[in-house]
C-alpha positions as CSV (number, residue, x, y, z in Angstrom):
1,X,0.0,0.0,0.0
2,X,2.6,2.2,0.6
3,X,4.3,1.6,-2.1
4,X,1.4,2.3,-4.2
5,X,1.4,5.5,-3.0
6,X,4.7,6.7,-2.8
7,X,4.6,5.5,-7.2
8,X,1.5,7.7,-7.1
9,X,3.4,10.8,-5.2
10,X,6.3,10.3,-7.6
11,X,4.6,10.2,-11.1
12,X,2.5,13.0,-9.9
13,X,5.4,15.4,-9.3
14,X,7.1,14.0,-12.5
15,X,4.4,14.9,-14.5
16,X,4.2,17.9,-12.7
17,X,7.9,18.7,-13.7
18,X,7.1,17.4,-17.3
19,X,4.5,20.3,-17.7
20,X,6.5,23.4,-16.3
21,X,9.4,22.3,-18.8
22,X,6.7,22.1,-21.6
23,X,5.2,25.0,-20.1
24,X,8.0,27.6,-19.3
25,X,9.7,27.7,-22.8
26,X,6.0,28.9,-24.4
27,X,6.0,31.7,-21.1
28,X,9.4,32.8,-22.0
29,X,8.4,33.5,-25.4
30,X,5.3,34.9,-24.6
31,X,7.2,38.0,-22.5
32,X,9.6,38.0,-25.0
33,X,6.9,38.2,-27.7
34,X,4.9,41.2,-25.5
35,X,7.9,43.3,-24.9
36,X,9.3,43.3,-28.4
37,X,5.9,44.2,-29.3
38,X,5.4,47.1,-26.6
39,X,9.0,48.5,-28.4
40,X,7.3,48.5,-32.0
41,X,4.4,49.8,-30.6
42,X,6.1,52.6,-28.7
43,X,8.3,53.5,-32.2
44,X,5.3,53.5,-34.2
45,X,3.6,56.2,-31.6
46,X,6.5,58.1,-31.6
47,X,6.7,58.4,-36.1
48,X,3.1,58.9,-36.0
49,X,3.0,61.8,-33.8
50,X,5.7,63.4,-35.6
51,X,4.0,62.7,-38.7
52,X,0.9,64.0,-37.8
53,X,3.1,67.2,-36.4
54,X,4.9,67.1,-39.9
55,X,1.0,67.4,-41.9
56,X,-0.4,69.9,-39.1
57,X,-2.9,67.5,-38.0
58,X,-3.6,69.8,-35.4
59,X,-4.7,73.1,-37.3
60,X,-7.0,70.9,-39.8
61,X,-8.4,70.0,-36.6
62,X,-9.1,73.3,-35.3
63,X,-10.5,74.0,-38.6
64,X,-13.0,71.2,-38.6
65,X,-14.3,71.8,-35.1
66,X,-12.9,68.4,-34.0
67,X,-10.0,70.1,-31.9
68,X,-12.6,72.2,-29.4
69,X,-14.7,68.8,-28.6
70,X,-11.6,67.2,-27.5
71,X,-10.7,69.7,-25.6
72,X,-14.2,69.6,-24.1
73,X,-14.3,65.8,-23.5
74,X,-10.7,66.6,-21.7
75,X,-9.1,64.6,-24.4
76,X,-5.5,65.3,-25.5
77,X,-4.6,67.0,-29.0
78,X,-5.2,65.2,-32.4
79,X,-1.9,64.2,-32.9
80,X,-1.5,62.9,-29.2
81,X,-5.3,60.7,-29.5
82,X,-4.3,58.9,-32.9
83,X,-0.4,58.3,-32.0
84,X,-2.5,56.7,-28.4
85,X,-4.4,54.8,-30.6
86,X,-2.0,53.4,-33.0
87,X,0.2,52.0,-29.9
88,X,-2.8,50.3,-28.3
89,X,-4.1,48.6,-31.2
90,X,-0.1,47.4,-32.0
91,X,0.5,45.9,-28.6
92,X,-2.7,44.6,-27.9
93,X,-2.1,42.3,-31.1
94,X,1.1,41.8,-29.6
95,X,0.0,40.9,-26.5
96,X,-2.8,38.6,-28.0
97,X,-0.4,36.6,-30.0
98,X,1.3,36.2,-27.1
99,X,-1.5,35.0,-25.1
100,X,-2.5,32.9,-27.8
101,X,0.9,30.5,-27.8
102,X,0.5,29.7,-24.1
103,X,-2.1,27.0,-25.3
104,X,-5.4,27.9,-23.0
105,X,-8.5,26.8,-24.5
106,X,-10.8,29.3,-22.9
107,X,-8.5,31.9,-24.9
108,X,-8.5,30.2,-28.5
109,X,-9.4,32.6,-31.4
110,X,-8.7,35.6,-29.7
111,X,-5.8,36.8,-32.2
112,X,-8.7,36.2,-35.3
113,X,-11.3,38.7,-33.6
114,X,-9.1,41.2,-32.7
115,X,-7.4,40.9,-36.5
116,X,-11.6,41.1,-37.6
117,X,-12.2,43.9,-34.9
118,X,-9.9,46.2,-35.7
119,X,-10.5,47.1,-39.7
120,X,-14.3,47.8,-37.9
121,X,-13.0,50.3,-35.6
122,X,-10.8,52.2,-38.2
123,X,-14.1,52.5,-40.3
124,X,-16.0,53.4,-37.2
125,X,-13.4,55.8,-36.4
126,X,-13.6,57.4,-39.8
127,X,-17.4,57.4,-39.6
128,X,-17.2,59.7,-36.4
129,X,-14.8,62.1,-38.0
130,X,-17.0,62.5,-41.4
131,X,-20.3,62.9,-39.2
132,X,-18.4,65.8,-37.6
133,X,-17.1,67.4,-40.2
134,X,-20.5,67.3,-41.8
135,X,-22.6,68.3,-38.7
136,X,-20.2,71.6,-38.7
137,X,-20.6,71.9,-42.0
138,X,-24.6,71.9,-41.6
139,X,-24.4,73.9,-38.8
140,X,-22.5,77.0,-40.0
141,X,-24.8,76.6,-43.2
142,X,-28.1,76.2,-41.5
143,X,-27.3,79.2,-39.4
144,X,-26.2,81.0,-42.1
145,X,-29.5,80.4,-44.0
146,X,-31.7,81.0,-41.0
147,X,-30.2,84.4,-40.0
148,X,-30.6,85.2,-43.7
149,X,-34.3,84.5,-43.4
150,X,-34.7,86.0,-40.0
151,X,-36.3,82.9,-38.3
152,X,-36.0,82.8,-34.7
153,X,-33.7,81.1,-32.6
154,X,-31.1,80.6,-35.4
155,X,-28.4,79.3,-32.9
156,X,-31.1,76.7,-31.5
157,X,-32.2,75.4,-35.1
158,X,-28.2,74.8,-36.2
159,X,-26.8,73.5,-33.1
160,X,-30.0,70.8,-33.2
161,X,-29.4,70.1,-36.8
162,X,-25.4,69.5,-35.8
163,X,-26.7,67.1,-32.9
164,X,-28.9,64.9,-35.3
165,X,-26.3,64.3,-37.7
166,X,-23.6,63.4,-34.2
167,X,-26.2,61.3,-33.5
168,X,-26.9,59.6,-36.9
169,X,-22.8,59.4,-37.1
170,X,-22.6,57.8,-33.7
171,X,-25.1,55.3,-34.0
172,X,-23.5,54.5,-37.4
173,X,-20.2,54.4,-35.9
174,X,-21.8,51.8,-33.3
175,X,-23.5,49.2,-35.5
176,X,-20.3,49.4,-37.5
177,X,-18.2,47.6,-34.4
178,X,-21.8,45.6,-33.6
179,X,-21.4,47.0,-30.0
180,X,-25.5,46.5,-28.5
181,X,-26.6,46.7,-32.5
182,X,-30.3,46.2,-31.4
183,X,-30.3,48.3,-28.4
184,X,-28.4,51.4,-30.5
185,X,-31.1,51.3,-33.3
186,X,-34.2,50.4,-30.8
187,X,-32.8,53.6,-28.8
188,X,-31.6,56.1,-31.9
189,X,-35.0,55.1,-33.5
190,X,-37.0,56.1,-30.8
191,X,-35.2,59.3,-29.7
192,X,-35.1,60.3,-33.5
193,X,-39.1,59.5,-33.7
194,X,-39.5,61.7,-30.1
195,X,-37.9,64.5,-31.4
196,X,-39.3,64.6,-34.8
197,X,-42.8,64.0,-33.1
198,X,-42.0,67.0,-30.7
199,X,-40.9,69.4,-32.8
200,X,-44.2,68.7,-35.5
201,X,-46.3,69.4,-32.2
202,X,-44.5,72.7,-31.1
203,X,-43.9,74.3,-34.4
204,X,-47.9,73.2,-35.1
205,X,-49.4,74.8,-31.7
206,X,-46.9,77.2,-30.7
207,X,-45.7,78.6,-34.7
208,X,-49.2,78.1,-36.1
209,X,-49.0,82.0,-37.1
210,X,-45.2,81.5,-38.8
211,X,-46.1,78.3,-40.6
212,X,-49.5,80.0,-42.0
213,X,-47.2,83.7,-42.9
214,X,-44.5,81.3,-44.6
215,X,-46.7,79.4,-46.6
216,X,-48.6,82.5,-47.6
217,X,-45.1,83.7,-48.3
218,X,-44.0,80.8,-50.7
219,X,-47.5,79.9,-52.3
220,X,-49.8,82.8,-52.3
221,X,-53.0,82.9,-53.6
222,X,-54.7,84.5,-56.8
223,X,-56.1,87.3,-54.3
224,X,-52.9,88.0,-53.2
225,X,-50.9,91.4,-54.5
226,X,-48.2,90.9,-56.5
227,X,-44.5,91.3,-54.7
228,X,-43.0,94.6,-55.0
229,X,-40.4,94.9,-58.2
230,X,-36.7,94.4,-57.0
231,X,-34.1,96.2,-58.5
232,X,-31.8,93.7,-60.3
233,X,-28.2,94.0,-60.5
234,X,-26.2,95.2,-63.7
């Protein structure tokens, strides 16, 4: 009996040995694997933000509004976020193929998503800064047009057109990674249906007298006296 269990005792701790000298080589790599990775990652951020200092990232931000809502988030400069971005996405594959040689079942596959993952975000990325630049285009234009045509509360009319079309981007932005897909539509869809459905009712009770002068305005009737003549340019 003893004997049985001393052979027991001793082919567990051989098998034991047998599987940190299998084990240790793939651990050795794996660090080896993460910190060569963290150095290429930590190049790459340090030529993209000179890069992106060498194209004056910064100013074409400043220009496209996206610089003052980063600043309002508390975010750091262009240049700064996207040099960020490029060295967590670099080590994080790094690190994931590293993670993916120790041999752990639970973590199988991991290397493929993130590979699948991160071609989403770019486009996700670039959906976000197109939906700004758009909803500042449409802003300065709507206010533009609305001070032209002396409607009230030109500020309030452009800045809500601008959110819709952050919205719109952002919702776009997160069905494009498939983060709560059916929650993001269910939610945009009926925010988008409140608001439209709100601003019908208060522009029909409370502007019944504008609606009725501008549609006189644009489609008068055969009663109606003819507009003054304009003096055209030469």
């Amino acid at each position: 009996m003893a004997q049985m269990i001393a052979s027991a005792v001793e082919q567990a701790g051989r098998n034991f040995v047998d599987s940190i000298a299998l084990f240790l080589p793939r651990v050795l790599t794996t660090i080896s694997i993460v910190l060569v990775g963290w150095l290429i990652a930590a190049i790459l951020r340090f030529v993209m933000r000179w890069a992106l200092g060498w194209l004056r990232v910064n100013a074409g931000a400043e220009r496209i509004g996206l610089a003052p809502m980063l600043r309002a988030a508390d975010l750091p400069t262009t240049d700064i976020l996207a040099s960020r971005i490029v060295f967590w996405l670099v080590w994080l594959g790094f690190l994931l193929s590293g993670v993916d040689l120790l041999g752990f079942t639970v973590l199988e596959g991991l290397v493929a998503t993130f590979v699948l993952f991160v071609p989403k975000l770019l486009v996700a990325l670039a959906i976000l800064v197109a939906g700004l630049v758009t909803a500042n285009f449409l802003w300065r234009a709507t206010l533009l047009a609305a001070v032209n045509a002396q409607v009230p509360s030109p500020r309030l009319l452009a800045g809500a057109v601008r959110g819709m079309v952050l919205v719109l981007a952002g919702t776009m932005a997160l069905d494009q990674i498939a983060l709560a897909r059916t929650i993001v539509l269910t939610a945009f869809a009926i925010s988008f249906g409140a608001v439209m459905f709100g601003l019908a009712i208060a522009f029909g009770i409370g502007g019944g007298g504008l609606a009725r002068r501008i549609l006189e305005r644009q489609f008068p009737g055969k009663d109606a006296a003819p507009p003054p003549d304009e003096p055209s340019h030469l």
